[in-house]
VEXGUVO-277975 format. One record per residue (C-alpha): residue number from 1; residue in three letters; x, y, z. Coordinates in nm, 2 decimals. Layout:
<pts>
(NUM ALA (X Y Z)) ...
</pts>
This chain:
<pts>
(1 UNK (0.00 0.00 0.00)) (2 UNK (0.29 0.28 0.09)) (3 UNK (0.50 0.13 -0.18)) (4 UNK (0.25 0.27 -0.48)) (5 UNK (0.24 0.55 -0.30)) (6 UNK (0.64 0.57 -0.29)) (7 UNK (0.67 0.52 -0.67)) (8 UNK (0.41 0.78 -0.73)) (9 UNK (0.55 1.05 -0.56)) (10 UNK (0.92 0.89 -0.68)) (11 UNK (0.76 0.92 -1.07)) (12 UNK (0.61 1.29 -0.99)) (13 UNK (0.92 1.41 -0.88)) (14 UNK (1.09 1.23 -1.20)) (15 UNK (0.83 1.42 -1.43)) (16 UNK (0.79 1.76 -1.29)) (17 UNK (1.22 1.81 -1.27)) (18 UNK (1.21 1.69 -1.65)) (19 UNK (0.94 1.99 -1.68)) (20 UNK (1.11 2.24 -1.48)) (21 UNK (1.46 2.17 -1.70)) (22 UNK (1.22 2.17 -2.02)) (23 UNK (1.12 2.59 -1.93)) (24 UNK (1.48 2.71 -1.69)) (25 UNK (1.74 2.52 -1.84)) (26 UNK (2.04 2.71 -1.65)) (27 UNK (1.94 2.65 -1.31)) (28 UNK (1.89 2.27 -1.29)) (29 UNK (2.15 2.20 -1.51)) (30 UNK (2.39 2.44 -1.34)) (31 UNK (2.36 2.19 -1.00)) (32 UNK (2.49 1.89 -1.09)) (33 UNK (2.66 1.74 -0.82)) (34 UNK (2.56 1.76 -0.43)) (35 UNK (2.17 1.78 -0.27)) (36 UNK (2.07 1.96 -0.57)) (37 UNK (2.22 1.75 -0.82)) (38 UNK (1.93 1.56 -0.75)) (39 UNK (1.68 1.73 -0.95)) (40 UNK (1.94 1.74 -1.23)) (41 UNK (2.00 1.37 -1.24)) (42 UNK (1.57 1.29 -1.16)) (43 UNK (1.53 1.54 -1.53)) (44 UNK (1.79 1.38 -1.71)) (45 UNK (1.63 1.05 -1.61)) (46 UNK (1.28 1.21 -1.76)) (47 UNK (1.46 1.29 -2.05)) (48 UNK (1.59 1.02 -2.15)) (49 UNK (1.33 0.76 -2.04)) (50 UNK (1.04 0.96 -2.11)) (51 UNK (0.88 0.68 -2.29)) (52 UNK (0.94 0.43 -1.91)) (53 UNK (0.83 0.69 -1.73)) (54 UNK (0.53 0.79 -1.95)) (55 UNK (0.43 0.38 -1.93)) (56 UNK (0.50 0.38 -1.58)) (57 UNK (0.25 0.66 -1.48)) (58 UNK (-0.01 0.51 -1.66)) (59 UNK (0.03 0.19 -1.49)) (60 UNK (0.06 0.44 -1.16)) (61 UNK (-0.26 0.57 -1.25)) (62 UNK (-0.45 0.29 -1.32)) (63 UNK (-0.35 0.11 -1.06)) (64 UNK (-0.48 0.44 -0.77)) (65 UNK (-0.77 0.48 -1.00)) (66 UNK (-0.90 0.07 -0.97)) (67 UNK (-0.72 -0.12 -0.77)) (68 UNK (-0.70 0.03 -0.47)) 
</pts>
């Protein structure tokens, strides 16, 4: 039960740093090592698995909307 909620929040944080980089470039690529090399590394990983993490919400939200 706290698992689906930890990848959903894990998968939230994923997409909305890939949206953050996609409209201020300079300041989440600018961190990229330390606490807020985090978000860096979280929109990289939305960039370049966008189609994972696209198929991996959908499974997120089906499985809020009717399973649980």
């Amino acid at each position: 039960f706290t698992a689906v909620y930890t990848v959903s929040v894990i998968l939230l944080f994923i997409c909305t740093c890939a949206y953050i980089l996609s409209l201020a470039y300079s300041p989440l690529n600018r961190n990229k090592t330390g606490l807020l090399g985090i978000f860096c590394k979280c929109a990289r990983i939305g960039e370049w698995k966008s189609l994972y993490v696209a198929v991996c919400c959908i499974v997120m939200a089906f499985s809020i909307f009717f399973i649980q």
